[in-house]
C-alpha positions in Angstrom: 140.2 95.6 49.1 141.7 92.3 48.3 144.7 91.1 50.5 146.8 88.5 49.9 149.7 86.4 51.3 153.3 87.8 50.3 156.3 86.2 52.1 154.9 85.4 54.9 153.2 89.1 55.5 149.7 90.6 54.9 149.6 93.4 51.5 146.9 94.9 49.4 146.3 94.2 45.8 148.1 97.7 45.7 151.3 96.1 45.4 151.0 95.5 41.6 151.0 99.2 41.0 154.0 99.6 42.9 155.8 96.8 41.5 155.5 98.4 37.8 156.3 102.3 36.6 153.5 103.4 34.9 155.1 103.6 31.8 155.7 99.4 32.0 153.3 97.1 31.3 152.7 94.6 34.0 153.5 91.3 34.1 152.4 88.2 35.7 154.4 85.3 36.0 152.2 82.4 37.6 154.3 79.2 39.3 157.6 80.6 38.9 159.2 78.0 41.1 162.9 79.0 41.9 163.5 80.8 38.3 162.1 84.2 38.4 161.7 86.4 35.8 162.9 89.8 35.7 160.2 92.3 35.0 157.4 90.0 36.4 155.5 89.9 39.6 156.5 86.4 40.0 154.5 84.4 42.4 154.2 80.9 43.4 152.6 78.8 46.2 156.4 77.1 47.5 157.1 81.0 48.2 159.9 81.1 45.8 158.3 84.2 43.9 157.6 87.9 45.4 154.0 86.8 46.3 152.3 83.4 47.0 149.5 82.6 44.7 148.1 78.9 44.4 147.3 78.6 40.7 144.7 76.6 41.3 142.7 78.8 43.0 141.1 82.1 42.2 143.6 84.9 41.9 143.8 88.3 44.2 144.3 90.4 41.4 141.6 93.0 39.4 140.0 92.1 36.2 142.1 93.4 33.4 144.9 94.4 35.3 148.1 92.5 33.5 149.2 93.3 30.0 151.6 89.7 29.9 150.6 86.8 31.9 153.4 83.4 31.9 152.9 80.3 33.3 155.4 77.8 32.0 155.5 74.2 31.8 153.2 74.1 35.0 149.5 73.9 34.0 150.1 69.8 32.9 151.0 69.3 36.4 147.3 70.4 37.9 144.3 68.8 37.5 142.0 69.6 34.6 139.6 71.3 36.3 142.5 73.1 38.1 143.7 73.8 34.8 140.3 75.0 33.3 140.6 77.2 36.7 143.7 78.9 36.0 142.7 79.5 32.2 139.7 81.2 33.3 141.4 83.7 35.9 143.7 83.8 33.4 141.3 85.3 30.8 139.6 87.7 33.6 142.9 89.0 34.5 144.3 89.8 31.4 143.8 93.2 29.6 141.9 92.9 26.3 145.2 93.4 24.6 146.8 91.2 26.6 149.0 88.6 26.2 148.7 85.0 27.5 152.1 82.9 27.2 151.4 79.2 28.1 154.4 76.9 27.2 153.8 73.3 27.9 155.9 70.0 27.6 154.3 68.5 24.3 155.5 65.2 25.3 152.5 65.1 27.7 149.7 65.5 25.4 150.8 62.0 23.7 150.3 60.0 26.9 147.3 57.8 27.4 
């Protein structure tokens, strides 16, 4: 089993199906920073969210285990192959029905 780093002790990959009724879908919030979101597992890699998670790396969770996964205005701030990282887990993380919300800063597409 999968364990991962949640402030600052040891838990199993369990923890997402305690964090959620089973009647609530489960979502992800990736790089929450000090705003959390209320209904999410929020993580982040300061240790602001419920769990640490660097985005940049491959993610402790199941395959298709999230029905909502958010990262906001926080991919444009990682590398691109970072970012081609975190789209991918993304993706594998994510129930087929799932729903990926990705808001970025438009601004920085327009930069050389």
């Amino acid at each position: 089993m999968i364990q991962f780093l949640t402030r600052g002790h040891i838990f199993r990959s369990c923890i997402v199906n305690r964090c959620f009724p089973e009647f609530e879908k489960k979502k992800l919030n990736i790089g929450c920073s000090p705003r959390t979101i209320l209904g999410y597992l929020n993580t982040d890699v300061d240790r602001t969210g419920e769990i640490y998670l660097d985005a940049e790396s491959s993610h402790p969770f199941s395959s298709n285990s999230f029905d909502v996964v958010f990262s906001g205005y926080m991919i444009e701030h990682i590398s691109e192959d970072a970012g081609q990282q975190l789209l991918n887990e993304i993706y594998r993380i994510l129930k087929a029905s799932g729903t990926a919300i990705l808001p970025r800063q438009i601004s920085s597409v327009f930069q050389n």
